[in-house]
C-alpha positions in Angstrom: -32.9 8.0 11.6 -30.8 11.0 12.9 -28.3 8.2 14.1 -27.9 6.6 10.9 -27.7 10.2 9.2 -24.6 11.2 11.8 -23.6 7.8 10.9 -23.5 8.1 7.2 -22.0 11.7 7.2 -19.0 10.5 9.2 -18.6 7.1 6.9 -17.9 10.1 4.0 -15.6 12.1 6.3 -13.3 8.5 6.8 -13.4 7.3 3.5 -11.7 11.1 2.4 -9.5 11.0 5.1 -8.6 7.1 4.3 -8.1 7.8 0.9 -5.6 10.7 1.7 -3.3 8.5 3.7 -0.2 6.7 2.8 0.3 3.1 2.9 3.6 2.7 3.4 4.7 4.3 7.0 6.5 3.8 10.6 4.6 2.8 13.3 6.2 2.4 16.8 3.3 0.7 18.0 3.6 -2.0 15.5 6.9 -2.5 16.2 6.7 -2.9 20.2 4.1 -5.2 19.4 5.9 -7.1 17.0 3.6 -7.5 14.2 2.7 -6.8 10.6 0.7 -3.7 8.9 -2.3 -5.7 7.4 -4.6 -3.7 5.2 -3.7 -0.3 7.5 -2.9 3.0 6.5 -0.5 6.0 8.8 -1.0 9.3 10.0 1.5 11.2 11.9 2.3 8.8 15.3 -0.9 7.3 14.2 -1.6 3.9 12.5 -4.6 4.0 11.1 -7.2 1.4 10.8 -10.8 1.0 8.9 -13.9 -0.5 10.0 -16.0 -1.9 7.6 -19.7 -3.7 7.4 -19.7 -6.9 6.3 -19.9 -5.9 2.7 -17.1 -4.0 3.1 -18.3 -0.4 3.3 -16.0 1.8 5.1 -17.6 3.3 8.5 -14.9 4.1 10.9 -11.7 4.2 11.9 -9.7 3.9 15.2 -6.4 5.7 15.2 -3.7 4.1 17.5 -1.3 6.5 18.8 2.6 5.0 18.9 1.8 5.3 23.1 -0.9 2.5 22.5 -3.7 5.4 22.8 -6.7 4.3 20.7 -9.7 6.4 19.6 -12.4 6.0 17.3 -13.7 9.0 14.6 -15.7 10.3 16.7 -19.6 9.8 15.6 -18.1 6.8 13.8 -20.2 3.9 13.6 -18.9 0.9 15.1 -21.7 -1.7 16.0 -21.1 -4.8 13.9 -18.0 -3.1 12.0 -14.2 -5.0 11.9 -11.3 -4.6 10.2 -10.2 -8.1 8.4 -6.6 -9.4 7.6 -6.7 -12.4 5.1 -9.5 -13.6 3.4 -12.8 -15.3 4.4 -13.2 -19.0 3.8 -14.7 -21.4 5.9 -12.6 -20.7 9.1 -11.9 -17.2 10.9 -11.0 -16.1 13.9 -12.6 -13.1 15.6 -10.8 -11.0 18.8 -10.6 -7.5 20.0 -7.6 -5.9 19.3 -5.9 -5.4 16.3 -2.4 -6.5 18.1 -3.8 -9.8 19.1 -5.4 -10.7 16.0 -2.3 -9.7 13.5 -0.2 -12.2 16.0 -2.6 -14.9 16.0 -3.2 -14.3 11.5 0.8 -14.2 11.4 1.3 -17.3 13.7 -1.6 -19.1 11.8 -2.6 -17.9 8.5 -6.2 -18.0 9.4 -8.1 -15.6 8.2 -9.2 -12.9 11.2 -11.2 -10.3 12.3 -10.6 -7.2 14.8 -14.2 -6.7 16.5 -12.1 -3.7 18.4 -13.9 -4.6 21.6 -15.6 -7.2 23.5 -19.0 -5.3 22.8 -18.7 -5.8 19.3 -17.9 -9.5 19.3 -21.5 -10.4 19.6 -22.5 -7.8 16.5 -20.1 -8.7 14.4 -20.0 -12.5 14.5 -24.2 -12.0 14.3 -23.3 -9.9 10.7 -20.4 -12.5 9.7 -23.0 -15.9 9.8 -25.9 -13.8 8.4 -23.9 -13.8 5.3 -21.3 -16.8 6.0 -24.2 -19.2 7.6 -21.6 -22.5 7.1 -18.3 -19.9 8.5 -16.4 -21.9 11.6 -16.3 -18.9 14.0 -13.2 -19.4 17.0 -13.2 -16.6 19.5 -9.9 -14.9 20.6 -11.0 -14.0 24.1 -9.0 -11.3 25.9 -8.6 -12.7 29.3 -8.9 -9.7 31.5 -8.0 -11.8 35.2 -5.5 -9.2 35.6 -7.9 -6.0 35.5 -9.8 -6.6 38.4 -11.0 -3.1 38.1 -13.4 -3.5 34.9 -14.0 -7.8 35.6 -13.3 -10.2 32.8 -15.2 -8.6 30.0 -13.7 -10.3 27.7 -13.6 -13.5 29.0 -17.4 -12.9 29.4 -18.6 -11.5 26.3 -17.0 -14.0 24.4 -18.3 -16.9 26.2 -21.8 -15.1 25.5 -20.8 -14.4 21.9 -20.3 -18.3 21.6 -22.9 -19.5 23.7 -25.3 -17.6 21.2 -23.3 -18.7 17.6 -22.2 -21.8 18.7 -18.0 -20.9 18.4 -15.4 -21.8 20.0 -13.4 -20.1 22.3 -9.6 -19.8 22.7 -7.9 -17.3 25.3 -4.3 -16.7 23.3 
């Protein structure tokens, strides 16, 4: 209960500070990655992007520095939240980073959603069939061979993530 009370007191701190912000900005890290600003707002060196539930209440939101330095609100609820780009229908793709995920939406025109990390994919494809039940989930895993250091997480956690939901996975 305390949890979801820290939770909902930092939901009101983002949605002031995400209704402060500009839309239109410069971001560095957008541009050495080479994709569009979907649905993102800016700060300083910072683009700024919001987490939502599943119906769309604002919870979160991870700043990325122009260095590629991310960090979450902190006491920001993440479990289960994503940031979308496109629209829902009866195909979406679901990933980790925002990067990826605006390459794969621009390339595509799929609908997609950021889970921000391999830990969230299995919350947040859980949330998106409790309320999409027919949705046709693929999984943008991050293949993570070359990290020996931390294993394949994301290799791993989205073949459990599909395992479990029955998706597909792709490694883009």
């Amino acid at each position: 209960l305390d949890r979801e009370r820290a939770h909902a007191d930092v939901a009101s701190k983002c949605e002031q500070i995400w209704n402060t912000l500009p839309l239109m900005g410069e971001s560095v890290y957008l541009k050495r990655k080479k994709v569009a600003a979907f649905g993102v707002k800016y700060h300083n060196d910072y683009l700024v992007i919001p987490l939502c539930d599943v119906s769309g209440k604002l919870w979160s939101l991870q700043y990325i520095h122009d260095s590629g330095f991310k960090r979450f609100m902190t006491g920001g609820k993440k479990r289960g939240c994503f940031h979308i780009i496109g629209k829902i229908n009866n195909i979406v793709i679901v990933g980790e980073g925002y990067a990826t995920l605006a390459s794969i939406h621009m390339a595509t025109n799929v609908p997609v959603i950021i889970a921000f990390d391999a830990g969230n994919l299995t919350p947040v494809i859980e949330a998106l069939t409790c309320k999409y039940p027919d949705i046709t989930i693929i999984i943008a895993a991050d293949d993570d061979r070359w990290k020996p250091e931390i294993g394949n997480t994301g290799r791993i956690k989205a073949s459990e993530a599909a395992k479990r939901y029955g998706c597909t996975v792709m490694l883009p």
